[in-house]
Backbone as a chain_set.jsonl record, in Angstrom:
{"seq": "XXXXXXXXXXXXXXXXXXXXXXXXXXXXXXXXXXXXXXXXXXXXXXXXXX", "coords": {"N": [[23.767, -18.675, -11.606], [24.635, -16.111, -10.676], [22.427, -14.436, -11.56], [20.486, -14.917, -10.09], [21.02, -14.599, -7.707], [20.605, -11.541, -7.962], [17.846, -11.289, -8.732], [17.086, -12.176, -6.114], [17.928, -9.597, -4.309], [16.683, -7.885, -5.954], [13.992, -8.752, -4.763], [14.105, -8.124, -2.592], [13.98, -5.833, -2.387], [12.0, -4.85, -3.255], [10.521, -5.349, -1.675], [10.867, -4.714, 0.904], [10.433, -2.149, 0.409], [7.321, -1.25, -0.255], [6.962, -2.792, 1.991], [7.705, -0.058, 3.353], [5.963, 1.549, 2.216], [3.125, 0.32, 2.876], [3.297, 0.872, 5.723], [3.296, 4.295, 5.378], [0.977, 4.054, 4.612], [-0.443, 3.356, 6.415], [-0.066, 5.167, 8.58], [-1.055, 7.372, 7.385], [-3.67, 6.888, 7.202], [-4.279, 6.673, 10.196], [-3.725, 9.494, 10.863], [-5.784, 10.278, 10.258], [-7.894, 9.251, 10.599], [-8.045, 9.926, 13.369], [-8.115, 12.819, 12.76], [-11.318, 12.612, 11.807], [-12.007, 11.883, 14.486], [-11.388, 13.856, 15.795], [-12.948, 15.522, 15.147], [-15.372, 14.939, 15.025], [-15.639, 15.247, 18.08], [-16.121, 17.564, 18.116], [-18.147, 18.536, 16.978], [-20.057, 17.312, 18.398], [-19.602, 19.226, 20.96], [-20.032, 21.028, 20.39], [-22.56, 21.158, 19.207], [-23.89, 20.8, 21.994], [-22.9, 22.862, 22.975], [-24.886, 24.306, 21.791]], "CA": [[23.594, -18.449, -10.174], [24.464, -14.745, -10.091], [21.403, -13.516, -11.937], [19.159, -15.533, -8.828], [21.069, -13.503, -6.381], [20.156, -9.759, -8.598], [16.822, -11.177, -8.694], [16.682, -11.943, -4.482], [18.051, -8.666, -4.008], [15.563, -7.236, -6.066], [12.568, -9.003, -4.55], [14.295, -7.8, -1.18], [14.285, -4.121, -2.492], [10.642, -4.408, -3.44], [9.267, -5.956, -0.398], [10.971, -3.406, 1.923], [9.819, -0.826, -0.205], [6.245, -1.517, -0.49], [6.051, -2.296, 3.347], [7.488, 1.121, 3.322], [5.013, 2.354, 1.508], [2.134, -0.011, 4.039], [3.376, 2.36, 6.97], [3.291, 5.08, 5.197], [-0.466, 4.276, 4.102], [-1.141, 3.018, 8.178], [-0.037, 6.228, 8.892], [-2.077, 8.967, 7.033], [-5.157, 6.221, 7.342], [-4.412, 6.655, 11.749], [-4.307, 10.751, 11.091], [-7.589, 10.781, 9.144], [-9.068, 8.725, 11.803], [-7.576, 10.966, 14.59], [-8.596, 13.951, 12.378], [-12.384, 12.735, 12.267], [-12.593, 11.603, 15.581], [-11.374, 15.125, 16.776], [-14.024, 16.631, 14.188], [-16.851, 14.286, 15.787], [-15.56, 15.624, 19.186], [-16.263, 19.218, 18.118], [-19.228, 19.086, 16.281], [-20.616, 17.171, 19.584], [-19.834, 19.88, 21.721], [-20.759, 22.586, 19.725], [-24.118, 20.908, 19.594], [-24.305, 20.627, 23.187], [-23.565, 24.329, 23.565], [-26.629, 25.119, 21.285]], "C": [[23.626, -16.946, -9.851], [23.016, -14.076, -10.347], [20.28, -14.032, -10.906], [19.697, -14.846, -7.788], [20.992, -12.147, -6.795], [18.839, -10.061, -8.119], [16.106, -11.435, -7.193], [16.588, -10.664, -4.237], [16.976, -7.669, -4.264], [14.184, -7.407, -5.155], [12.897, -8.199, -2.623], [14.081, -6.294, -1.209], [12.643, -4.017, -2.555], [9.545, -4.772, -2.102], [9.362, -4.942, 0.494], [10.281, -1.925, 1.547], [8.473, -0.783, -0.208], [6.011, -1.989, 1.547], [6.483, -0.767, 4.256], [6.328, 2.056, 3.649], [3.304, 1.648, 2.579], [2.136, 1.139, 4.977], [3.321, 3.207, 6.591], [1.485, 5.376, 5.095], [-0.938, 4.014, 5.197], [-1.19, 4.486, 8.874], [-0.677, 7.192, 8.612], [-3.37, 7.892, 7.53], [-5.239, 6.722, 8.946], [-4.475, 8.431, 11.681], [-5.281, 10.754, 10.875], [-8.273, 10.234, 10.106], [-8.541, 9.76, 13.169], [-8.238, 12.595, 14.747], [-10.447, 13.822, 12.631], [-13.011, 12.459, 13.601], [-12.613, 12.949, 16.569], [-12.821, 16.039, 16.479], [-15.268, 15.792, 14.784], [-16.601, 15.133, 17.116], [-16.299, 17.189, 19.069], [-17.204, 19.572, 17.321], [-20.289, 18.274, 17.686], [-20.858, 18.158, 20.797], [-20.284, 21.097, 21.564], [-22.669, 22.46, 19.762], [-24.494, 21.365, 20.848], [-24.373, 21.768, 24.052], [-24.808, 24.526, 23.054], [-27.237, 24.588, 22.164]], "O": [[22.89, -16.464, -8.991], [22.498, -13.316, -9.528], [19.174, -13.495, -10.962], [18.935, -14.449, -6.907], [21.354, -11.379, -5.904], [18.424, -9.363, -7.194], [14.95, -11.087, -6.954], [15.474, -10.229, -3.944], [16.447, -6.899, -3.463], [13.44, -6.467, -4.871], [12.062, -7.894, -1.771], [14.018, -5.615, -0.184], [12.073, -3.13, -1.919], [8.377, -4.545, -1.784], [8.396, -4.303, 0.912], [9.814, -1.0, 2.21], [8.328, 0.435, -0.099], [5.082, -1.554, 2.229], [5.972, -0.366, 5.302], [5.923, 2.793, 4.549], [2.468, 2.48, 2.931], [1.328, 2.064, 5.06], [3.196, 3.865, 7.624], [0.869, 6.408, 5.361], [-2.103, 4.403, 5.273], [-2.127, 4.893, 9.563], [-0.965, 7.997, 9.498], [-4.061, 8.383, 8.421], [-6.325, 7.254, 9.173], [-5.307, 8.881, 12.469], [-5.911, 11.549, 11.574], [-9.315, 10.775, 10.476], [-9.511, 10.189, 13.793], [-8.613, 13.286, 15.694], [-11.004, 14.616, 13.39], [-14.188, 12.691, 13.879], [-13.31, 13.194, 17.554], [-13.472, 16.827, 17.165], [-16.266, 16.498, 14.926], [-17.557, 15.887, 17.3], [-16.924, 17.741, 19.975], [-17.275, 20.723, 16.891], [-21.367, 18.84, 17.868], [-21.859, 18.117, 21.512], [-20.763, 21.944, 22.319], [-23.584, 23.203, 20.119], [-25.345, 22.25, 20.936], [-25.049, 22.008, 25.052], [-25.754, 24.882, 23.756], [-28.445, 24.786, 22.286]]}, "num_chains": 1, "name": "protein.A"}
C-alpha cells in the first residue's frame, strides 16, 4: 500500500508540473501573438504613411 501512495504523489508531482509547464507554453504562445499582431499594426501604418 505505501508504494501506491509514492506512486499518487508522484503522478500528482507530474501533472502539476507539466500543467506548469502548459501555462508557461500559453504564455509565450499569447506574447508571440501579441508581438505579431503589434508587428502587423506597424507595418500597416507604415504602409499607409507611404
Amino acid at each position: 500500500m505505501g508504494y501506491v501512495k509514492v506512486d499518487s504523489v508522484k503522478d500528482i508531482a507530474t501533472t502539476t508540473t507539466s500543467r506548469a509547464e502548459v501555462i508557461k507554453q500559453a504564455k509565450t504562445l499569447k506574447i508571440q501573438k501579441l508581438r505579431d499582431s503589434v508587428k502587423d499594426i506597424a507595418t500597416t501604418t507604415t504602409s499607409r504613411a507611404e
